[in-house]
KOLKOLFI-24140 format. One record per residue: residue number from 1; residue in one letter; x, z, y of N, C-alpha, C, O, CB in turn. Coordinates in Angstrom, 3 decimals, padded with zeros to 6 digits. Glycine has a CB too. Layout:
BEGIN
tinu NUM; dose A; nxx X; nzz Z; nyy Y; caxx X; cazz Z; cayy Y; cxx X; czz Z; cyy Y; oxx X; ozz Z; oyy Y; cbxx X; cbzz Z; cbyy Y
...
***
This chain:
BEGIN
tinu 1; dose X; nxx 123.308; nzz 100.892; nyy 091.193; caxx 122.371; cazz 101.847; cayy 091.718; cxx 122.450; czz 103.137; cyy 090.897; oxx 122.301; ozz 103.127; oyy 089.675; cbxx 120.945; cbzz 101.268; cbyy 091.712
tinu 2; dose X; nxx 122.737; nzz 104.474; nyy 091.749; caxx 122.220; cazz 105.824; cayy 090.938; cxx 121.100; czz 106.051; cyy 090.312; oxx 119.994; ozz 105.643; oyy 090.666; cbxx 122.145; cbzz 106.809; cbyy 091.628
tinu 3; dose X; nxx 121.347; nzz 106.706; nyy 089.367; caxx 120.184; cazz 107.119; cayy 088.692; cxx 119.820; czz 108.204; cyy 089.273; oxx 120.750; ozz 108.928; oyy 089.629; cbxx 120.286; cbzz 107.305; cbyy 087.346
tinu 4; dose X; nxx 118.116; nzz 108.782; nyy 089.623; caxx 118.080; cazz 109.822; cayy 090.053; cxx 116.655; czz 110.280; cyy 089.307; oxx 115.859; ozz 109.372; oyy 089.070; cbxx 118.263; cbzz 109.793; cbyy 091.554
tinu 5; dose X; nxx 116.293; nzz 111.652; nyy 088.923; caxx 114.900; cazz 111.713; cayy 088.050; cxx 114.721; czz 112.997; cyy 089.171; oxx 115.609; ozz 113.554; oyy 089.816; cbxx 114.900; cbzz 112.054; cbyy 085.911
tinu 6; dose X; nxx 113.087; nzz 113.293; nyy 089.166; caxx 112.878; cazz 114.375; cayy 089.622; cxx 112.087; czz 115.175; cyy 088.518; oxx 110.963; ozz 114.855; oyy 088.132; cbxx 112.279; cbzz 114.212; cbyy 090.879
tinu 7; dose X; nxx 112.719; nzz 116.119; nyy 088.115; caxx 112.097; cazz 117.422; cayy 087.413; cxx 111.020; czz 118.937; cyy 087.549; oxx 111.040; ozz 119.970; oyy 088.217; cbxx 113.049; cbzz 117.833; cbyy 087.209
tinu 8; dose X; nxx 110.195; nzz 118.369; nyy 086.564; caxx 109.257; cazz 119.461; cayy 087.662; cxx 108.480; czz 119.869; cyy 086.163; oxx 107.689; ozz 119.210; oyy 085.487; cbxx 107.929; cbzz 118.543; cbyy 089.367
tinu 9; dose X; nxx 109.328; nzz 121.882; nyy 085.853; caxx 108.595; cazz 122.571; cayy 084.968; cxx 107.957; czz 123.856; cyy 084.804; oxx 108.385; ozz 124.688; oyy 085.605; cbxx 109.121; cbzz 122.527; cbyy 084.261
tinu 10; dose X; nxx 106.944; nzz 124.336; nyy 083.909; caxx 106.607; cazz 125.452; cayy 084.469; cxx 106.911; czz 126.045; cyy 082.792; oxx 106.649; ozz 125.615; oyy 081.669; cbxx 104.967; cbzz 125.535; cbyy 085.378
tinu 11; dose X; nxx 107.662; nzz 127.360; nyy 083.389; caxx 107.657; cazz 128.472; cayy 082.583; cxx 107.170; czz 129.354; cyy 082.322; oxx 106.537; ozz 129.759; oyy 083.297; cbxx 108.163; cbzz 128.856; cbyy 082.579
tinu 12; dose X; nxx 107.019; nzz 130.271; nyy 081.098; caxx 106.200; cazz 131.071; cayy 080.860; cxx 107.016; czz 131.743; cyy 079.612; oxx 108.007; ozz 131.312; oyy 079.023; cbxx 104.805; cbzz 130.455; cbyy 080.698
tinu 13; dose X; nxx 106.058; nzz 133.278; nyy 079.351; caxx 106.547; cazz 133.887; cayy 078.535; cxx 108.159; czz 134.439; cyy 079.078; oxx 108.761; ozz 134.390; oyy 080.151; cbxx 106.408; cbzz 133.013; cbyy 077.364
tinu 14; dose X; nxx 108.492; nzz 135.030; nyy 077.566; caxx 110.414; cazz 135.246; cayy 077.936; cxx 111.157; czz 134.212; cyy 078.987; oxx 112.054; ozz 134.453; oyy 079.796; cbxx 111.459; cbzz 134.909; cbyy 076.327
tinu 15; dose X; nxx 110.779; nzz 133.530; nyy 078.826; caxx 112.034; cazz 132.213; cayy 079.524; cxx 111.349; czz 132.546; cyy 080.648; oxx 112.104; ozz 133.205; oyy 081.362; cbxx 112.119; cbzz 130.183; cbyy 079.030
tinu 16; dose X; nxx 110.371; nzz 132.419; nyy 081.108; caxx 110.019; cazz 132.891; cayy 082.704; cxx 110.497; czz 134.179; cyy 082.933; oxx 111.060; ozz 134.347; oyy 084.014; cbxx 108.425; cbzz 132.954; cbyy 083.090
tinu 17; dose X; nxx 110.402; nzz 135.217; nyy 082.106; caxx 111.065; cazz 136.551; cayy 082.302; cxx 112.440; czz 136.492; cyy 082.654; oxx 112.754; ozz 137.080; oyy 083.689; cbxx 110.980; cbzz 137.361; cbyy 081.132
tinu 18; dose X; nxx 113.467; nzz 135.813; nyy 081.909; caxx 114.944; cazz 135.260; cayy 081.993; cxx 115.213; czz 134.336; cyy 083.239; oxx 116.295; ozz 134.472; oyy 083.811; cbxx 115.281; cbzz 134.388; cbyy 080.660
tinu 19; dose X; nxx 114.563; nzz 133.667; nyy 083.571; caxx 114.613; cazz 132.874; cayy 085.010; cxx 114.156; czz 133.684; cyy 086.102; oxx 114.446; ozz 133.251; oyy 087.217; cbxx 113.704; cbzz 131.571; cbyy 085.050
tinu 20; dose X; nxx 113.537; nzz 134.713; nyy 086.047; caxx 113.201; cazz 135.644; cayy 086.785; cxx 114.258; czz 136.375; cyy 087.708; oxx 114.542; ozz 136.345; oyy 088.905; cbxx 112.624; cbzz 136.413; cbyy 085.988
tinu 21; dose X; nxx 114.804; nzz 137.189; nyy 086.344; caxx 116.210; cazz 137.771; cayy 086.502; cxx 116.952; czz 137.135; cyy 087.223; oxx 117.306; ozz 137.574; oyy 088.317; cbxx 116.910; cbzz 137.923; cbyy 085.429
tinu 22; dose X; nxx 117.461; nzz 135.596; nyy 086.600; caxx 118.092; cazz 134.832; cayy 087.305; cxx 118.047; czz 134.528; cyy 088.557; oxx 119.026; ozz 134.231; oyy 089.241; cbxx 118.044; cbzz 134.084; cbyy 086.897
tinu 23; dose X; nxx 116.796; nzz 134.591; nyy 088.960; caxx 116.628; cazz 134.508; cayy 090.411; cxx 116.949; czz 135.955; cyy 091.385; oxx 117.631; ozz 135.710; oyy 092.380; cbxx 115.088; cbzz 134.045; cbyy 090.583
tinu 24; dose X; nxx 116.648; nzz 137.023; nyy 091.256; caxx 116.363; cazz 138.121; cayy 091.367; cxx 118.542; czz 137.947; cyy 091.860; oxx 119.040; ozz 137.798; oyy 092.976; cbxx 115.350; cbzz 139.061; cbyy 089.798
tinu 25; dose X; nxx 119.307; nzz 138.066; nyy 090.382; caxx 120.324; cazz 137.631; cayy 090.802; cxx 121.292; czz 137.254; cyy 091.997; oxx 122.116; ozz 137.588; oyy 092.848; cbxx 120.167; cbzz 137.116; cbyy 090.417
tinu 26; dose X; nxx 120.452; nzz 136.196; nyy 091.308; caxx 121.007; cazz 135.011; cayy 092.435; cxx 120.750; czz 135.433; cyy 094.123; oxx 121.615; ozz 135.578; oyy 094.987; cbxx 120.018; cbzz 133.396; cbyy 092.121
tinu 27; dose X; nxx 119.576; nzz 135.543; nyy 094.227; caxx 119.038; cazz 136.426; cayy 095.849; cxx 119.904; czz 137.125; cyy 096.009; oxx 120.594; ozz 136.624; oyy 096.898; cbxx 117.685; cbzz 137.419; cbyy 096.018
tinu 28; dose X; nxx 120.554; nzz 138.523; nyy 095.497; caxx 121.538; cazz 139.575; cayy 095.600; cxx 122.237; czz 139.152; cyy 095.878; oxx 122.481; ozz 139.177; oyy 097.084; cbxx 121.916; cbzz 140.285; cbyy 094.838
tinu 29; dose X; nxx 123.417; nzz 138.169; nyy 094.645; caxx 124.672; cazz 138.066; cayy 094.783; cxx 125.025; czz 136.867; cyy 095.495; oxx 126.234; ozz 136.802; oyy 095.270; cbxx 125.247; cbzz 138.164; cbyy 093.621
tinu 30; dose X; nxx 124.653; nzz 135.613; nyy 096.406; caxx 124.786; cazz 134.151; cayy 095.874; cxx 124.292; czz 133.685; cyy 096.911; oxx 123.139; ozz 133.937; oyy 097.262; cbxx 124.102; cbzz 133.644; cbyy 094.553
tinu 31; dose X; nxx 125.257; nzz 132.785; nyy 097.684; caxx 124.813; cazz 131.988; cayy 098.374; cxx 124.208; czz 130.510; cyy 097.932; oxx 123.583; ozz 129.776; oyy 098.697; cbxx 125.688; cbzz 131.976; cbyy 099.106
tinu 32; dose X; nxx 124.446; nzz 130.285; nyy 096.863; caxx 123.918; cazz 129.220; cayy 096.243; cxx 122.220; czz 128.649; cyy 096.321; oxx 121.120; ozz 129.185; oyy 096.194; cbxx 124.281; cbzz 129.561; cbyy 094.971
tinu 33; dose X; nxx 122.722; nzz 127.266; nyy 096.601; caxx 120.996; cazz 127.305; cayy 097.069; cxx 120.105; czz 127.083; cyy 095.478; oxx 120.525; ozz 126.807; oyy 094.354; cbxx 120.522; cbzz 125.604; cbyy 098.440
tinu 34; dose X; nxx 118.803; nzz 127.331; nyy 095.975; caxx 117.963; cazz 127.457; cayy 094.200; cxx 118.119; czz 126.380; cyy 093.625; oxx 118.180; ozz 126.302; oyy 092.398; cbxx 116.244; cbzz 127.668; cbyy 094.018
tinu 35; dose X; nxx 118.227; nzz 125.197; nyy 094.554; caxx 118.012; cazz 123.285; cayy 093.726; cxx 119.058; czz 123.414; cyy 093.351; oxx 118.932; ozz 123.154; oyy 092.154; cbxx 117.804; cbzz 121.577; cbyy 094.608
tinu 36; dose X; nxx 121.114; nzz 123.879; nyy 093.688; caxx 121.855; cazz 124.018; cayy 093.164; cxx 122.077; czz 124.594; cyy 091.840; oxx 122.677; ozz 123.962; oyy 090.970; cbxx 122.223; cbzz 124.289; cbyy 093.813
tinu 37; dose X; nxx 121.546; nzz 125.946; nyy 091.629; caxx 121.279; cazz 126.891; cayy 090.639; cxx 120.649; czz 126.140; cyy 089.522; oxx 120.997; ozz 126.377; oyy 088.366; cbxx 120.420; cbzz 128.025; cbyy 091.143
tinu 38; dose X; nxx 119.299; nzz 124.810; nyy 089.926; caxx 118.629; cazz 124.896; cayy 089.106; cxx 119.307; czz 123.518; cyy 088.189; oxx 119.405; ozz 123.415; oyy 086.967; cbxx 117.177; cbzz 125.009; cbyy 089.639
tinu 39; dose X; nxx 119.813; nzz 122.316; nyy 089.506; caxx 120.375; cazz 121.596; cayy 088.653; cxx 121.720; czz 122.095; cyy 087.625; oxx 121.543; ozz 121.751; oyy 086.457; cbxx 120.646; cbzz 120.586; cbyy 089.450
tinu 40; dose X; nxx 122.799; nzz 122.716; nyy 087.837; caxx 123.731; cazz 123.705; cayy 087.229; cxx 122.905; czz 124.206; cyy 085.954; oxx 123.750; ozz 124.269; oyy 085.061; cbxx 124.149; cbzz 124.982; cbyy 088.322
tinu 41; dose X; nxx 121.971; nzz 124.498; nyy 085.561; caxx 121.321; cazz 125.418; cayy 084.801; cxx 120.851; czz 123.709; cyy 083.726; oxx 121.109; ozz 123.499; oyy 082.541; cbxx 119.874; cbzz 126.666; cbyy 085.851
tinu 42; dose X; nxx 120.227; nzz 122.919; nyy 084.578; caxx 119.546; cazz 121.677; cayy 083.390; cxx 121.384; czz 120.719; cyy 083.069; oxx 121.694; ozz 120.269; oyy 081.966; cbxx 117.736; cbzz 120.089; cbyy 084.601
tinu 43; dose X; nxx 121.948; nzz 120.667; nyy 083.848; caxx 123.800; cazz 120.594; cayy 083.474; cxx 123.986; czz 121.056; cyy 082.405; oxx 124.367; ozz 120.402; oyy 081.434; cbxx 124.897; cbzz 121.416; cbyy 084.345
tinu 44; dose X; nxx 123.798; nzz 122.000; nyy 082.410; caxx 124.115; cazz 122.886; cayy 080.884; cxx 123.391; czz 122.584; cyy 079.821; oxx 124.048; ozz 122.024; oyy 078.944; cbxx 123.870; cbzz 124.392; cbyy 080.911
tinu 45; dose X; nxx 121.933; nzz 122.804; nyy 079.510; caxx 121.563; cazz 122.353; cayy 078.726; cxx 121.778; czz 120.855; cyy 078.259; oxx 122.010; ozz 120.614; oyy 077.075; cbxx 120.674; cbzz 122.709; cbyy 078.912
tinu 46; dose X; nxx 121.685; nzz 119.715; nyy 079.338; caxx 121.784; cazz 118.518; cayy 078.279; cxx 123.117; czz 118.217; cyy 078.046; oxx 123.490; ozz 117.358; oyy 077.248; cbxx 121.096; cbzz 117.192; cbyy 078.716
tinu 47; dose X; nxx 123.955; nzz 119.016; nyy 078.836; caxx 125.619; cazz 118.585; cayy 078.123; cxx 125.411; czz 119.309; cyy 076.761; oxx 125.555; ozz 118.543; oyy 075.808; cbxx 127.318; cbzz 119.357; cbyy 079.105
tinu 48; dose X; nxx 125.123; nzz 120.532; nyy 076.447; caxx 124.789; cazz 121.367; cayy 075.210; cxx 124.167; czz 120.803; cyy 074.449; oxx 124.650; ozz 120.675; oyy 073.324; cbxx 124.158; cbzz 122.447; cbyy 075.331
tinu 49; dose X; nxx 122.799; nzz 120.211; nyy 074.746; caxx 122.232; cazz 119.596; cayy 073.497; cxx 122.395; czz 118.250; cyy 073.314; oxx 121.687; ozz 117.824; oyy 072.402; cbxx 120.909; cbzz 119.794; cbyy 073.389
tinu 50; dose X; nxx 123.368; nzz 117.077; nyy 074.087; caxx 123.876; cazz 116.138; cayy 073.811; cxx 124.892; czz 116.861; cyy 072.684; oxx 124.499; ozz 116.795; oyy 071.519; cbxx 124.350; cbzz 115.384; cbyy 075.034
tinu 51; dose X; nxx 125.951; nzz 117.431; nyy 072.894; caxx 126.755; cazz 117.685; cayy 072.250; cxx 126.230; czz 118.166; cyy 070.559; oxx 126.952; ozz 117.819; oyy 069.624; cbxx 127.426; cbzz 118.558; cbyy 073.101
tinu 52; dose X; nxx 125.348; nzz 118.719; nyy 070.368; caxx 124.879; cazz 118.998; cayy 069.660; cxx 124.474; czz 118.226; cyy 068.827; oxx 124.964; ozz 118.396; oyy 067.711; cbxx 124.377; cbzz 119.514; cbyy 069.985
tinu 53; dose X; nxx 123.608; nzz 117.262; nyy 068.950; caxx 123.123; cazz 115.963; cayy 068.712; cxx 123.984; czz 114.853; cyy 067.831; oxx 123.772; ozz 114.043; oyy 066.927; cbxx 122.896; cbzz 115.458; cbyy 070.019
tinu 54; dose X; nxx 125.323; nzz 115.414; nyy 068.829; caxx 126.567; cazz 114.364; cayy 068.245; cxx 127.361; czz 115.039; cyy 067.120; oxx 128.107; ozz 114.451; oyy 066.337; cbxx 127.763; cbzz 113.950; cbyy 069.497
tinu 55; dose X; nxx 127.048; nzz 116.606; nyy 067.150; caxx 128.069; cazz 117.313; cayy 066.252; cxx 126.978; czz 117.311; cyy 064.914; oxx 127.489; ozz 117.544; oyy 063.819; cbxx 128.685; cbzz 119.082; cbyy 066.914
tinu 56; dose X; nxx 125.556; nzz 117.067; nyy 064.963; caxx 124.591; cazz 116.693; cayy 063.802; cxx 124.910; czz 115.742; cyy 063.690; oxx 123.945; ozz 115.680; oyy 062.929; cbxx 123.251; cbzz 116.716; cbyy 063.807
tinu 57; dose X; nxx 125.519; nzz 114.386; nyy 063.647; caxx 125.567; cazz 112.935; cayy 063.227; cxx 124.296; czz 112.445; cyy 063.825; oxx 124.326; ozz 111.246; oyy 063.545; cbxx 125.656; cbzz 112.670; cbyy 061.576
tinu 58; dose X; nxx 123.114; nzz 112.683; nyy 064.533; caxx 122.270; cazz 111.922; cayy 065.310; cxx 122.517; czz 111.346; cyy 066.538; oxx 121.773; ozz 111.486; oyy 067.508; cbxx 121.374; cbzz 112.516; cbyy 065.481
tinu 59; dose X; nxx 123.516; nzz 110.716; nyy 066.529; caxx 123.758; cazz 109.812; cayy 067.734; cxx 125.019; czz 108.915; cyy 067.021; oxx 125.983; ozz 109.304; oyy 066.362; cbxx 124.219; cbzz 110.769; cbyy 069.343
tinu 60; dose X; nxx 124.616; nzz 107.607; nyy 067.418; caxx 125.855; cazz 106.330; cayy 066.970; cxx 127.022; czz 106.795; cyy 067.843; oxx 127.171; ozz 107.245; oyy 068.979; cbxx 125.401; cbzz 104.418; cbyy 067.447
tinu 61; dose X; nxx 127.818; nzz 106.463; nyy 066.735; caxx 129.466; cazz 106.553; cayy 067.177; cxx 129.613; czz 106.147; cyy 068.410; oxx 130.197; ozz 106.860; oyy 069.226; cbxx 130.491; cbzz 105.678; cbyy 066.365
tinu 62; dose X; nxx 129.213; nzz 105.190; nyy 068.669; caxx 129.669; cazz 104.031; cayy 070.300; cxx 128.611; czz 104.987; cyy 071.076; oxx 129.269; ozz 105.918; oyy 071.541; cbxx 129.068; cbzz 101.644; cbyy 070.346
tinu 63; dose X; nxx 127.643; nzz 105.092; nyy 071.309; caxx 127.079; cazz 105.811; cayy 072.046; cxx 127.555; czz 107.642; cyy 072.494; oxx 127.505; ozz 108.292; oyy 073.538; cbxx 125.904; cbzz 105.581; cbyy 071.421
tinu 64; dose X; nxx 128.047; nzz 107.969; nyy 070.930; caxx 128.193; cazz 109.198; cayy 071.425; cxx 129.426; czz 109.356; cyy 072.155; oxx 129.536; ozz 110.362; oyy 072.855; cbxx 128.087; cbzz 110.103; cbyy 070.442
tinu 65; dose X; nxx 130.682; nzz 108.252; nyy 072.090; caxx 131.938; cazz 108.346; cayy 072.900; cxx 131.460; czz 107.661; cyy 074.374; oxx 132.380; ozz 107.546; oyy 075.185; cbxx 133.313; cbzz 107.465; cbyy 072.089
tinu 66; dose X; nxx 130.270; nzz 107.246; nyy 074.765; caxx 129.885; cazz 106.885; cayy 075.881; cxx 129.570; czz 108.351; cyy 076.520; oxx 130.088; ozz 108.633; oyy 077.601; cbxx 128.749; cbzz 105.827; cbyy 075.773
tinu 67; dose X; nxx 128.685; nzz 109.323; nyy 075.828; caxx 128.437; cazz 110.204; cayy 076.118; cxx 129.676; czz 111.168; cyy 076.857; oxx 129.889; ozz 111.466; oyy 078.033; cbxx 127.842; cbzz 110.499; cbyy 075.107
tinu 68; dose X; nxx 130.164; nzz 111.398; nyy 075.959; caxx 131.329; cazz 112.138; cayy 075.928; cxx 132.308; czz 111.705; cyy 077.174; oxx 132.876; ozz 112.562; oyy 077.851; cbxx 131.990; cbzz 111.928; cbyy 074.520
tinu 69; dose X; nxx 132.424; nzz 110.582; nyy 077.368; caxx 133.297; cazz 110.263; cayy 079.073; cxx 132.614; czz 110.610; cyy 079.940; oxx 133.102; ozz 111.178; oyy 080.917; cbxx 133.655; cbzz 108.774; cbyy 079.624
tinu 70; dose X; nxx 131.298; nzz 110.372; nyy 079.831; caxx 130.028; cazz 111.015; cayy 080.719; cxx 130.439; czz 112.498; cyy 081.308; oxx 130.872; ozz 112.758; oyy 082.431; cbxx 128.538; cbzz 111.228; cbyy 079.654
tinu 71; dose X; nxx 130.133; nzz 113.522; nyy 080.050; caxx 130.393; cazz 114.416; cayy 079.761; cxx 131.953; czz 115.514; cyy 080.733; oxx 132.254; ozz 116.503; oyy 081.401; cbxx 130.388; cbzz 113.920; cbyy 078.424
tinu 72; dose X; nxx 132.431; nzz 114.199; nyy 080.009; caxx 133.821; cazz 114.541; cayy 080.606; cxx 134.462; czz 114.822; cyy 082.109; oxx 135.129; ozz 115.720; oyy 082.623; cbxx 134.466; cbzz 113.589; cbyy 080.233
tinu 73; dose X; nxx 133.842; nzz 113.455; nyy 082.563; caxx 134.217; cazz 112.991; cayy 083.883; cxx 133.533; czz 114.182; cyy 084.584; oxx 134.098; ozz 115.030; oyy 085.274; cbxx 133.694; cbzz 111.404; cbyy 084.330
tinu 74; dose X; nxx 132.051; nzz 114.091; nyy 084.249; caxx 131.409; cazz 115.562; cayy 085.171; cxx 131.826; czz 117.090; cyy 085.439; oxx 131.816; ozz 117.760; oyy 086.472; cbxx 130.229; cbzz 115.897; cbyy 084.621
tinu 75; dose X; nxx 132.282; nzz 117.453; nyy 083.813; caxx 132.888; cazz 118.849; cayy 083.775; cxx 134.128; czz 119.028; cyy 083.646; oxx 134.333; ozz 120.213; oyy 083.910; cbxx 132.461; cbzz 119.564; cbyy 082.878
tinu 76; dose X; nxx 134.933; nzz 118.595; nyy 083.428; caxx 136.359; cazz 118.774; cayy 083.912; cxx 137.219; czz 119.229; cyy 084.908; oxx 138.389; ozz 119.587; oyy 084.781; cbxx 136.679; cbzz 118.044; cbyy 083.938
tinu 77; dose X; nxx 136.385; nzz 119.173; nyy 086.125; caxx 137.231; cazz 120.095; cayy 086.626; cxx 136.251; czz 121.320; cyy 087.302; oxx 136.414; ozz 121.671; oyy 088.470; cbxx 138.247; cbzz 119.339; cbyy 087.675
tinu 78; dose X; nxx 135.267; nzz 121.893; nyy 086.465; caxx 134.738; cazz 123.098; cayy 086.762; cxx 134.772; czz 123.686; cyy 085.676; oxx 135.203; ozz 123.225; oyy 084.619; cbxx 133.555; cbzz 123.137; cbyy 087.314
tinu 79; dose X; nxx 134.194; nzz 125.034; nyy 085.913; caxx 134.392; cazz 126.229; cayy 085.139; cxx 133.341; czz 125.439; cyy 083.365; oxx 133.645; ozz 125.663; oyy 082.193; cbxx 133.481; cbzz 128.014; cbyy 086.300
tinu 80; dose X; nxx 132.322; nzz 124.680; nyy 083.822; caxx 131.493; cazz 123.856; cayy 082.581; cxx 132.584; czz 123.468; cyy 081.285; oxx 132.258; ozz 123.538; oyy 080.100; cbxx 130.774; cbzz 122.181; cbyy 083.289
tinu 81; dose X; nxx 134.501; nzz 122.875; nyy 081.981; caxx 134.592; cazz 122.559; cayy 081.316; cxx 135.262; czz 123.439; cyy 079.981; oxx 135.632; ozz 122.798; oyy 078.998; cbxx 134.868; cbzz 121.716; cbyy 081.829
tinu 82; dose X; nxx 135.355; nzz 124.506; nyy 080.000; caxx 135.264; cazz 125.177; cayy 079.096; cxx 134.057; czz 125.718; cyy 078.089; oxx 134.222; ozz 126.432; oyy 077.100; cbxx 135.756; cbzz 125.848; cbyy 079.570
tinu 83; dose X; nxx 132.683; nzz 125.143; nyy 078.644; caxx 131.753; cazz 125.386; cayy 077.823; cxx 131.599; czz 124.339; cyy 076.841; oxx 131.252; ozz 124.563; oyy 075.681; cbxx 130.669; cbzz 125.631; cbyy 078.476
tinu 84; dose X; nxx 131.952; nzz 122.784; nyy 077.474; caxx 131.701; cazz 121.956; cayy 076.871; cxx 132.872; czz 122.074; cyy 075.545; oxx 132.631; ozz 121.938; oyy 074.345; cbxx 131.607; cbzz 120.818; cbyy 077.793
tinu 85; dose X; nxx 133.920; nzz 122.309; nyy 076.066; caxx 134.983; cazz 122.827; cayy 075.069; cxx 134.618; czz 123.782; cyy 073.594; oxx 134.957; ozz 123.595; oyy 072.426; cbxx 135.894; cbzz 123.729; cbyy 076.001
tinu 86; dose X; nxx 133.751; nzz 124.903; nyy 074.261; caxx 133.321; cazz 125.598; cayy 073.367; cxx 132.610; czz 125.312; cyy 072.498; oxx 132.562; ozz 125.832; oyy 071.383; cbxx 132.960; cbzz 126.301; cbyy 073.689
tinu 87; dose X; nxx 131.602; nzz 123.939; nyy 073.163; caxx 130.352; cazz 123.658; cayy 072.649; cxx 130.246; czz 122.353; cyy 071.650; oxx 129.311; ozz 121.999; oyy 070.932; cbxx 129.472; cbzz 123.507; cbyy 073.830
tinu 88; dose X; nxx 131.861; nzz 121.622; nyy 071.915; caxx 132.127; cazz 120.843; cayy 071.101; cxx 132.765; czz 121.109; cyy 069.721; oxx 132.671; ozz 120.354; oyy 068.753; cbxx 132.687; cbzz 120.167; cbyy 071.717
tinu 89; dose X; nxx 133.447; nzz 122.324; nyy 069.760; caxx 134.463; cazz 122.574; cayy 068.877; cxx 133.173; czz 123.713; cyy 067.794; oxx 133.419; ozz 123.805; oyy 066.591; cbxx 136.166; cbzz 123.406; cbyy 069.823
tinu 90; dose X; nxx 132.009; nzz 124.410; nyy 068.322; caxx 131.083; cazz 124.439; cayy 067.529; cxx 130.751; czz 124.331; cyy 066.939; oxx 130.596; ozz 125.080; oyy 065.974; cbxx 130.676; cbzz 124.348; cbyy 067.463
tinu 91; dose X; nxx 130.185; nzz 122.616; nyy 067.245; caxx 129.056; cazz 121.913; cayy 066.891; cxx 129.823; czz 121.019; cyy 065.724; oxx 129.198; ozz 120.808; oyy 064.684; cbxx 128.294; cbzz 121.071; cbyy 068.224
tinu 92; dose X; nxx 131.361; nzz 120.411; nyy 065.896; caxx 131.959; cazz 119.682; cayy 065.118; cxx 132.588; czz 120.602; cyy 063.940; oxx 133.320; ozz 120.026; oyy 063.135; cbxx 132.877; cbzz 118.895; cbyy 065.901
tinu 93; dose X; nxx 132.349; nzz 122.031; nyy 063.778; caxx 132.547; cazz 122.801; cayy 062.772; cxx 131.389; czz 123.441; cyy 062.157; oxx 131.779; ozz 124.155; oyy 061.233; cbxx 133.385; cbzz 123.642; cbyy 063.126
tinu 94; dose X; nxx 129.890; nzz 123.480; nyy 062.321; caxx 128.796; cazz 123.973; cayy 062.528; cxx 127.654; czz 122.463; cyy 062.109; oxx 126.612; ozz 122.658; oyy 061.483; cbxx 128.853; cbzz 124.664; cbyy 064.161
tinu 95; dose X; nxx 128.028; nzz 121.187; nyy 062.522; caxx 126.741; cazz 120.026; cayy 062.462; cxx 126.817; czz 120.031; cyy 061.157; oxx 125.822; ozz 120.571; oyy 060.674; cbxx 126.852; cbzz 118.384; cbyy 063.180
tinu 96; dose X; nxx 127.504; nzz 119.694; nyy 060.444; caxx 127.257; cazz 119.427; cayy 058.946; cxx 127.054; czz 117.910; cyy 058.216; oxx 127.215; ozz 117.661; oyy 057.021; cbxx 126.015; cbzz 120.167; cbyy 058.677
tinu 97; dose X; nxx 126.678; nzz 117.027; nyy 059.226; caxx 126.653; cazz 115.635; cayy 059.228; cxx 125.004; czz 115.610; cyy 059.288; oxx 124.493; ozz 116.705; oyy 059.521; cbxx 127.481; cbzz 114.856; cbyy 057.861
tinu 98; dose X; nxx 124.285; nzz 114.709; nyy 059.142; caxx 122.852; cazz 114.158; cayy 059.114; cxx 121.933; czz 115.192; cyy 059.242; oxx 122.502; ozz 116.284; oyy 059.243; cbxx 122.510; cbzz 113.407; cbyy 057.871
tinu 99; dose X; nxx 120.700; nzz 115.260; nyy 059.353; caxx 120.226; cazz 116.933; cayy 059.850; cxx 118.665; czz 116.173; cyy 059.679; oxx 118.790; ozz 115.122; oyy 060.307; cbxx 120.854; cbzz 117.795; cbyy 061.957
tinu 100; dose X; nxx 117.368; nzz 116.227; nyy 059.159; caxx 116.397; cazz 115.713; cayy 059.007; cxx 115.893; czz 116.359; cyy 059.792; oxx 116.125; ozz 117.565; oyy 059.701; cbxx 115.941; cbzz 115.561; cbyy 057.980
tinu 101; dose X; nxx 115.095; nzz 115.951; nyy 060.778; caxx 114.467; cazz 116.795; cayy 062.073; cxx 113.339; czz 116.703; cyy 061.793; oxx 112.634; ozz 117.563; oyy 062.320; cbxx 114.652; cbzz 116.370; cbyy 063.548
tinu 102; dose X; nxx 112.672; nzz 115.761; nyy 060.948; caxx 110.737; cazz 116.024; cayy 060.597; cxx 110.972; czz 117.049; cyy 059.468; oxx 109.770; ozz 117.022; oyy 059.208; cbxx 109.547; cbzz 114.299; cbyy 059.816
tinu 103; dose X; nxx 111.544; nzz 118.092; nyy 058.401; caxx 111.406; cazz 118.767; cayy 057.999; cxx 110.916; czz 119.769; cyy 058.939; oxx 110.634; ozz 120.900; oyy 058.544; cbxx 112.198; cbzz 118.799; cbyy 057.374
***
């Protein structure tokens, strides 16, 4: 069975200002529909902050190469997969190993 979640957030401040734009955008240039735009947009972030996660040492080895086929299989053959590219080679020069997150 698929997994499927439904997401439902409200913005404010800058980031509502920045999604604004984005929309504003998008209307102009884009046939793209908004649920497209919006899943594409949460795509990015949790491939980004998975990756991230893994380039801090907070995620087990076996899990994070689970991730990563995940990862893979999805963006590979779109334009993502050069972000994830970017976003790996980052994070694995940039994590530093262990990272205390209650500081």
């Amino acid at each position: 069975m698929e997994k499927a979640f439904k997401i439902e957030v409200t913005l404010t401040g800058e980031l509502a200002d920045l999604y604004q734009q984005l929309l504003e955008e998008f209307a102009d240039k884009s046939q793209i529909p908004l649920s497209e735009m919006n899943r594409t947009l949460l795509q990015t972030g949790v491939i980004h902050h998975l990756t991230m996660l893994q380039g801090m040492g907070l995620i087990a080895r076996e899990e994070g190469a689970r991730q990563q086929a995940l990862i893979d299989a999805m963006a590979r053959d779109t334009l993502m997969w050069d972000l994830v590219q970017l976003a790996r080679k980052y994070w694995k020069n940039k994590g530093g190993g262990l990272v205390n997150l209650k500081v």
